[in-house]
N, C-alpha and C positions, 0 to 999 in steps of 0.2 A: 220460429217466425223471423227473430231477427236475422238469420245468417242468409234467411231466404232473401229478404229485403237488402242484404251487404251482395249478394251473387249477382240481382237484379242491376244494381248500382254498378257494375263491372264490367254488364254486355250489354252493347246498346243497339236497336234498330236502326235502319238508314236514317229513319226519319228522325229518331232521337239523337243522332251524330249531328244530322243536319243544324238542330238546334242548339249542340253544341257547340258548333263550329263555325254555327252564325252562317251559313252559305244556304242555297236553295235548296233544297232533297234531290232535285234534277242532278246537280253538281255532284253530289255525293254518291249518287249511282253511276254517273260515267266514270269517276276517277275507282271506283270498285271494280266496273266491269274491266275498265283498262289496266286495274293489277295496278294502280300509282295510290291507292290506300288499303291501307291493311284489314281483312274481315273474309267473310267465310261464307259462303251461300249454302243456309239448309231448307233444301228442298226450295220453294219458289220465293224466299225470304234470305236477305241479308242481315248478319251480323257480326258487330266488331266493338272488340275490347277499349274498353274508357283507357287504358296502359299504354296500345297501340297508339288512341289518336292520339295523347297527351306527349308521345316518343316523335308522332310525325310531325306535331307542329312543333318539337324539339329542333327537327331535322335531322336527329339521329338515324330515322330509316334514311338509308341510303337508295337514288332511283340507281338503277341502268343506265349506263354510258349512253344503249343504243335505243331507249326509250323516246328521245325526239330525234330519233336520225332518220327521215322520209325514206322511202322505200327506192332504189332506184329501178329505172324501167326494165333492166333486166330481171329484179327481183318481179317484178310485177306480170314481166312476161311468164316466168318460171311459174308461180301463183295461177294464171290462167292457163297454163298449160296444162299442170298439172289435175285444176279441177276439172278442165276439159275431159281428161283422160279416168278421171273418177265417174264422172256421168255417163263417157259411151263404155264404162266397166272396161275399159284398159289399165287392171289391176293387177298384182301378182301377190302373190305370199310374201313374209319374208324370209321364209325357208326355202320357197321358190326364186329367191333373190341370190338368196346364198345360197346355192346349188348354181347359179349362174356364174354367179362372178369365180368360183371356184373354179369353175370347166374352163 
């Protein structure tokens, strides 16, 4: 039972980070989904190692340069284009890609 109770103490839910970290639970799920804290989604639940937060608010994790660099309009046009072309099923393989660029 104790090792059970040391495993527990290790991985913590959103809402248990939350209170570790002193911030909202709202806070701790946007900065999860956006990949800017460290943790793991199993199945429709989030979790993340007490080592992780204790390293982030270190600042040891390092972000991405391109983590706050806005998208620019070209990027945004490409993005819409692109999903455009997903929805009227103007798709290809990518074996059908490369057969292309090959020819």
């Amino acid at each position: 039972m104790q090792s059970q109770s040391r495993t527990d103490s290790k991985i913590l839910t959103a809402e248990e980070a939350s209170r570790y970290l002193r911030v909202h639970s709202q806070t701790v799920y946007r900065r999860l989904r956006a990949g800017k804290l460290p943790g793991a989604k199993i199945g429709d639940q989030w979790r993340i190692r007490k080592a992780d937060l204790d390293d982030y608010l270190k600042g040891s994790m390092q972000e991405s340069k391109f983590d706050d660099e806005p998208l620019s309009a070209a990027d945004l046009r490409a993005i819409r284009r692109g999903l455009d072309d997903i929805r009227h099923g103007r798709v290809i393989t990518l074996e059908e890609y490369r057969r292309k660029r090959k020819a």
